[in-house]
C-alpha positions as CSV (number, residue, x, y, z in Angstrom):
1,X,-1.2,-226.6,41.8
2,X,-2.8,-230.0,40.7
3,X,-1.9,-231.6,37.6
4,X,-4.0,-233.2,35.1
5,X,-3.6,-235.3,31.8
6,X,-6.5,-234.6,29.3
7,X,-6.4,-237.1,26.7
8,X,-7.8,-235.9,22.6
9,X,-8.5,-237.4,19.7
10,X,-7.6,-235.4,16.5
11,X,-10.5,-235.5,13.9
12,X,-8.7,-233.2,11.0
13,X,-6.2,-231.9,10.1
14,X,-4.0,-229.0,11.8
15,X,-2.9,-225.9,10.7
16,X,-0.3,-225.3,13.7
17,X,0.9,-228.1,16.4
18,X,-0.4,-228.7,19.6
19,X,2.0,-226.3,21.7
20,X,1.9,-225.7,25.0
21,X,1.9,-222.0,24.6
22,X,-1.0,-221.6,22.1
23,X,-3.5,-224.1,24.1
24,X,-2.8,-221.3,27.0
25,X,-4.0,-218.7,24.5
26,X,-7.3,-220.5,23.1
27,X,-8.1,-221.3,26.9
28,X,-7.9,-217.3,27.6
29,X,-10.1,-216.2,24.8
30,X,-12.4,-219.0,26.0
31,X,-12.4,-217.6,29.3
32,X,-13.0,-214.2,28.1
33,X,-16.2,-215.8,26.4
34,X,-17.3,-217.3,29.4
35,X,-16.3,-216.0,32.5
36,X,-17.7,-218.9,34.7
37,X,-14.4,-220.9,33.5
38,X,-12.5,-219.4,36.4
39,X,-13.1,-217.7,39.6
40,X,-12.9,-213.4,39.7
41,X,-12.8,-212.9,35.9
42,X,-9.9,-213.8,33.1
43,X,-8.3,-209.9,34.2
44,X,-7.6,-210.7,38.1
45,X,-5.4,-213.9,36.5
46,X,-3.3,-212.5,34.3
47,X,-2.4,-209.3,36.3
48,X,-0.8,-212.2,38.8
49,X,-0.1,-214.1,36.1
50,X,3.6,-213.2,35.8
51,X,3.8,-214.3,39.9
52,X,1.6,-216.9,40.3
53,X,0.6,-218.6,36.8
54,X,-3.2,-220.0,37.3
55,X,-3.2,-222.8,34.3
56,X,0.6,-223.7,32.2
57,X,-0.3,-226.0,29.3
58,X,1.8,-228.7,28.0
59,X,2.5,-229.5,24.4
60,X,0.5,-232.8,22.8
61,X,2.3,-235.8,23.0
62,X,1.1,-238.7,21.5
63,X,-0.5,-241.2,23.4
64,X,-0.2,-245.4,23.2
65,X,-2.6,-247.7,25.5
66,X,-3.0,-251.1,23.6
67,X,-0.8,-252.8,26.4
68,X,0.2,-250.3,29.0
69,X,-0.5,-246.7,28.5
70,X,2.9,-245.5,27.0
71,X,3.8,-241.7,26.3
72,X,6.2,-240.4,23.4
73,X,7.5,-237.0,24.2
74,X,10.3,-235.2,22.3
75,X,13.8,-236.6,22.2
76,X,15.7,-234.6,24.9
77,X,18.1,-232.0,23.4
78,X,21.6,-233.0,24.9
79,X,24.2,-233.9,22.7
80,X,24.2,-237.0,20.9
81,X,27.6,-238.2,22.0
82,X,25.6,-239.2,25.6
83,X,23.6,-241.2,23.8
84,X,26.4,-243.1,21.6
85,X,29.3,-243.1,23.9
86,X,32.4,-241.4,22.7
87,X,33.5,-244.4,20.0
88,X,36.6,-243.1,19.8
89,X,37.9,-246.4,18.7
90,X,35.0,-247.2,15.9
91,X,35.6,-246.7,12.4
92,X,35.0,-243.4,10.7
93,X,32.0,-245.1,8.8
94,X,30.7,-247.0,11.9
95,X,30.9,-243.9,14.0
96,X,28.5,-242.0,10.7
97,X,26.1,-244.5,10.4
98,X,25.9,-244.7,13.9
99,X,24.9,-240.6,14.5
100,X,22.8,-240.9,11.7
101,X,20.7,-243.8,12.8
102,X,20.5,-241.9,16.2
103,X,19.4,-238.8,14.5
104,X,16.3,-240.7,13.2
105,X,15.0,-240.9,16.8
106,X,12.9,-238.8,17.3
107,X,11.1,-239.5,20.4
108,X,11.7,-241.0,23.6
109,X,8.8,-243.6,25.4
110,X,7.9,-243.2,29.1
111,X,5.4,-245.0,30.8
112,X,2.5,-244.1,32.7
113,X,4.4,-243.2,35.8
114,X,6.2,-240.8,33.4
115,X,9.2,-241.1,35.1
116,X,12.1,-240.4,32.1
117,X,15.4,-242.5,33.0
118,X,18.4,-241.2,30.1
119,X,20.2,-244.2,31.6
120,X,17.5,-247.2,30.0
121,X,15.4,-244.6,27.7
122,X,14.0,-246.1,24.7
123,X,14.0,-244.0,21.5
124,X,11.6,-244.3,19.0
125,X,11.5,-242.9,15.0
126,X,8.5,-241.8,13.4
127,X,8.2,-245.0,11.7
128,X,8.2,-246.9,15.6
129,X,5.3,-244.5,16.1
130,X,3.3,-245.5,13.1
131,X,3.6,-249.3,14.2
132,X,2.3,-248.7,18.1
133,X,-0.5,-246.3,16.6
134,X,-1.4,-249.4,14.0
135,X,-1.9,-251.8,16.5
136,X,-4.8,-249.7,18.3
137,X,-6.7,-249.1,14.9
138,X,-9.7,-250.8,15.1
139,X,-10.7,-253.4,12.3
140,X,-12.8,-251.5,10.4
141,X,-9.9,-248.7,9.8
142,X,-7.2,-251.4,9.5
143,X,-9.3,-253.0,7.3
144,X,-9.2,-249.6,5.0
145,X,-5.6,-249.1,5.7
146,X,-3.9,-252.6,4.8
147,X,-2.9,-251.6,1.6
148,X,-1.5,-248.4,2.4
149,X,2.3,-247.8,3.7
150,X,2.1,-245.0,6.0
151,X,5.6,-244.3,7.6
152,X,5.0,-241.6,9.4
153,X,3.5,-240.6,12.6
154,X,2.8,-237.0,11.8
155,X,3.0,-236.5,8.0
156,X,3.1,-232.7,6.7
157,X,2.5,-231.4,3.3
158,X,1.4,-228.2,1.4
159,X,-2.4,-227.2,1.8
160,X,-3.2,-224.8,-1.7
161,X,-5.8,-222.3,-1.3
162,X,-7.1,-219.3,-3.4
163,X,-8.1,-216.2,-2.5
164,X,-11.1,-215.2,-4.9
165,X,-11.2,-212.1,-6.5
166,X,-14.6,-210.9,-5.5
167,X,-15.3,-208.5,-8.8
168,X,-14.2,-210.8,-11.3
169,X,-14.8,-214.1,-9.9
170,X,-11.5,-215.6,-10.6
171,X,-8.1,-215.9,-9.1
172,X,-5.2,-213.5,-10.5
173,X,-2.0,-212.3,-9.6
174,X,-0.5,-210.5,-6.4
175,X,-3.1,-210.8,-3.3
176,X,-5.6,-212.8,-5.0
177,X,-2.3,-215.0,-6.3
178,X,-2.9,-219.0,-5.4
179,X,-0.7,-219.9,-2.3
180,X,0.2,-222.6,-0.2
181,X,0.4,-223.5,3.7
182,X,1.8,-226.3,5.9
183,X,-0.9,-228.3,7.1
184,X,-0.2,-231.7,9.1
185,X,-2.0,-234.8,9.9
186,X,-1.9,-237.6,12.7
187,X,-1.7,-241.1,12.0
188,X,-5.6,-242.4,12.1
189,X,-7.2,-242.9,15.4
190,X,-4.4,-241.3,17.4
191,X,-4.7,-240.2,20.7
192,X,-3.0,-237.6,22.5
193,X,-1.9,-236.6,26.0
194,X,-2.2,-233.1,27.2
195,X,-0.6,-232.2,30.4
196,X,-2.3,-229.1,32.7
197,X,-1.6,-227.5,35.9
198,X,-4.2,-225.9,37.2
199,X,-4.4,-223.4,40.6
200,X,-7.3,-224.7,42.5
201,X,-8.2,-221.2,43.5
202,X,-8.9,-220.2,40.3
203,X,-10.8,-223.2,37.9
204,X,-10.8,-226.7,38.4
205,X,-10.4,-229.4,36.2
206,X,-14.4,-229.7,34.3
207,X,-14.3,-226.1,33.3
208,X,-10.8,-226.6,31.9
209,X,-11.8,-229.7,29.9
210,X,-15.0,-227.9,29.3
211,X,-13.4,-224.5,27.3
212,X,-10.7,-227.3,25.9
213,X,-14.0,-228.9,24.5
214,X,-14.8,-225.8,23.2
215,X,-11.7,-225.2,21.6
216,X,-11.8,-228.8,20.0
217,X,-15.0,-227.9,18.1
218,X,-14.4,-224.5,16.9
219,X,-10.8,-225.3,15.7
220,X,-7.2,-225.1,17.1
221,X,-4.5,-222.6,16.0
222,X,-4.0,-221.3,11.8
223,X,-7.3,-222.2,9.2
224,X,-9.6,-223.2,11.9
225,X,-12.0,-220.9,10.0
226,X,-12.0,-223.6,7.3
227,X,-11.9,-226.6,9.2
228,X,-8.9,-227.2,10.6
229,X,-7.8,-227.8,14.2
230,X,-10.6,-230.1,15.1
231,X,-10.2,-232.6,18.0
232,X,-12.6,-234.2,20.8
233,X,-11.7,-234.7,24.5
234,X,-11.5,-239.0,25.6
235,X,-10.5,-238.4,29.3
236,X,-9.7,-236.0,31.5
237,X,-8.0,-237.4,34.8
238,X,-5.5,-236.4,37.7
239,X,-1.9,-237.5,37.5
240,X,1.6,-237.3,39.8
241,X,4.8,-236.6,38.3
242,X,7.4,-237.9,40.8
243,X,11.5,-237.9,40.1
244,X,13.1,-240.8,38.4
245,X,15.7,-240.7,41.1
246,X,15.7,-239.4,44.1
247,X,18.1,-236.9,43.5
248,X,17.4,-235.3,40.2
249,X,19.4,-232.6,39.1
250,X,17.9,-231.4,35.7
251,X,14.3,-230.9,34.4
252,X,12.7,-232.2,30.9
253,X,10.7,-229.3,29.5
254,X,6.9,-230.4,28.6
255,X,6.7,-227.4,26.6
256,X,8.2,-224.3,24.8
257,X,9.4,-222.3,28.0
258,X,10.8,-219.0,28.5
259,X,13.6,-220.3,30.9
260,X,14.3,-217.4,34.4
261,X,17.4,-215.6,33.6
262,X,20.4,-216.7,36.1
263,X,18.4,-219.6,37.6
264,X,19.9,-222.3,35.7
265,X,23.7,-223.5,35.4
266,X,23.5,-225.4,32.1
267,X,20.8,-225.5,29.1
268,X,20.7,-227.8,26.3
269,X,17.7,-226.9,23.8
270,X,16.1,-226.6,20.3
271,X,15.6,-222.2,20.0
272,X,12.2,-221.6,19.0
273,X,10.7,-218.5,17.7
274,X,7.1,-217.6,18.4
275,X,6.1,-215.3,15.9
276,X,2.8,-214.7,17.6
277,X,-0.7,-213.3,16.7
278,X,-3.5,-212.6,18.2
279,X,-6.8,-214.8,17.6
280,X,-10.6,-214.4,17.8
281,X,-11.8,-210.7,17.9
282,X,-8.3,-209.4,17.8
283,X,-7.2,-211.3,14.7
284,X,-8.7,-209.0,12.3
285,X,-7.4,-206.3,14.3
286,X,-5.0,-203.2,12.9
287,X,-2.2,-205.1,14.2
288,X,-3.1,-208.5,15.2
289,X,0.4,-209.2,15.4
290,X,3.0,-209.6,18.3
291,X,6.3,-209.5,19.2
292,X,8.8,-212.2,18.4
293,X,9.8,-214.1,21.4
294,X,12.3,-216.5,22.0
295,X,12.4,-219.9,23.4
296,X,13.7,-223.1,24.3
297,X,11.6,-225.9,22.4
298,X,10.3,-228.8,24.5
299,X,12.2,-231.2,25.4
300,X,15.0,-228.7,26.6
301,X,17.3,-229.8,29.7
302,X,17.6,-227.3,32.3
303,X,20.0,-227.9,35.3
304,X,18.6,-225.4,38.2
305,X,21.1,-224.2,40.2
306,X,18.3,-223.7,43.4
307,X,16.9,-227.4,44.1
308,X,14.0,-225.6,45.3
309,X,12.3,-225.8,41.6
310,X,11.5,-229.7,42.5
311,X,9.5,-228.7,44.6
312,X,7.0,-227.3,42.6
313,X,5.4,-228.6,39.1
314,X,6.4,-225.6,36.9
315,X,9.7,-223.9,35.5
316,X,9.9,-220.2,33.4
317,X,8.7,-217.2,33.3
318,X,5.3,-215.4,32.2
319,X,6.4,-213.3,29.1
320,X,5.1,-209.9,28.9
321,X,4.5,-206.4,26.5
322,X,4.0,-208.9,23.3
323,X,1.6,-206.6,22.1
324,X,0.8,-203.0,20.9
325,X,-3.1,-203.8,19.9
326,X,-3.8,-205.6,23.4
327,X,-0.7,-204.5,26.5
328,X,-2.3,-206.6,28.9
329,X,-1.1,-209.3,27.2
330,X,1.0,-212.0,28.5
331,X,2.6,-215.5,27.2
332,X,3.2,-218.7,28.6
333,X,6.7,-218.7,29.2
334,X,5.9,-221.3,31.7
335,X,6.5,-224.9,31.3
336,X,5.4,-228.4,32.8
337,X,8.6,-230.4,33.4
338,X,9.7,-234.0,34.0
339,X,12.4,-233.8,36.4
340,X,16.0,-236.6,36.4
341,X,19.3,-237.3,37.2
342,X,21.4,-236.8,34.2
343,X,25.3,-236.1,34.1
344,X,26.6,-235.0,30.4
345,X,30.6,-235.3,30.3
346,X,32.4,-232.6,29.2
């Protein structure tokens, strides 16, 4: 499996993030669209898909290159006090403020070797985010934006819509009720980083950036039908993830992951439900919805107990029977993952 980093610009607003897991799915339907984007058909893939995974997806990250290209992924879900030390001797008050400055830090910055070192990790909040993605607007947006103070990176608020009551013309109560959604939106002129594995034997890397392209100008994940979801592809290039240490001992999941059961010794992660459904044809369907399932967030640590899962560029588990409507299904359960030495005392 070769990896790949394919680098997008947002151009609207989204309906859902940019998770690993959901990209899979887009690509699929794309692929059932066009069956050119992979060798032997979209069915031949997934019926191995739960041995021998032919594309795993990471979540966006954003992405930084007015100096040196810089990546902010997820802060790693261990426990805090690995971060601060035990202060056992700090006041009550010092030891508060202290957890709740950390607890502003939402990210962590790697560079482009993406090697991820807990031991001199630099942490970044969503306001350190908004001041790297400033300095690569270009003067005309700048320009626009001088007098505004935007603090965050990723801002979310509530989208209203209306259903329209097709007999009277108006809006009224119950299903033609007004309602609202989360919608969210990336500083201006971001960039960000998608992460891909891909199984030579199956696609390469054109026709994934090509159905990805695709994907981009249709619209990604809840209210593309109305314009949401929008992005355009910058680059597309091939990329090594090597340990920060030549001894590492846990791996940083680049993606929601379905982790194998009895495989690892210790997990430290964010649960994450994915309350899935299904999209294009299907989602007007009977039942276009699927099963819940389960996971550990990105950014989880997983400490293998077989070293043999450095050897290879994935981690998880193909997830299958999520779904009455379509039981060929499958989910990514797989994940990307950054692997490091990391020791978390008890």
């Amino acid at each position: 499996m070769k990896l790949f980093e394919i680098a997008i610009k947002p151009e609207t607003m989204f309906g859902s993030l940019l998770k690993g897991d959901t990209i899979f799915g887009h690509f699929c339907w794309q692929v059932k669209h066009d069956p050119s984007l992979v060798n032997r058909g979209i069915e031949h893939w997934i019926s191995r898909y739960e041995n021998a995974p032919f594309a795993v997806f990471s979540s966006a990250c954003p992405k930084f290159s007015a100096d040196k290209p810089v990546y902010a992924l997820k802060k790693p879900d261990i426990p805090l006090e690995y971060s601060l030390g035990r202060q056992n001797g700090k006041d009550r008050k010092v030891r508060y403020d202290s957890f709740k400055e950390e607890k502003r830090k939402k990210w962590v910055l790697v560079g482009e070797d993406l090697k991820l070192d807990m031991k001199f990790a630099e942490f970044a909040t969503d306001k350190d985010l908004a001041m790297l993605a400033r300095r690569e607007l270009t003067h005309k947006t700048g320009a626009r934006l001088q007098a505004t103070a935007l603090q965050e990176f990723v801002s979310s608020f509530d989208q209203p819509h209306n259903t329209i009551n097709r007999l009277t013309g108006t809006t009224g109560e119950g299903m033609f009720a007004p309602f609202s959604e989360a919608a969210y939106c990336f500083y201006p002129e971001t960039e960000l980083a998608i992460f891909v594995g891909i199984e030579e034997e199956a696609t390469d890397m054109d026709r994934v950036c090509k159905g990805l392209q695709r994907i981009g100008k249709y619209g990604y994940g809840k209210n593309a039908s109305i314009g949401l979801g929008r992005f355009s592809i910058s680059s597309c290039e091939e990329i090594r993830i090597s340990p920060s240490n030549v001894s590492p001992n846990a791996c940083y999941a680049l993606s929601p992951v379905v982790p194998e059961r009895g495989g690892y010794s210790e997990l430290y992660f964010s649960p994450f439900i994915r309350f899935g459904k299904h999209g294009d044809a299907l989602a007007r369907s009977a039942n276009p919805f699927k099963n819940p399932i389960i996971m550990a967030d990105e950014g989880a640590i997983l400490f293998p107990k077989d070293t043999k899962v450095f050897n290879r560029q994935y981690l998880g588990r193909a997830v299958l029977n999520t779904s009455i409507t379509l039981p060929a299904s499958v989910a990514q359960g797989y994940s990307l993952f950054l692997p490091l030495s990391l020791e978390i005392a008890k």
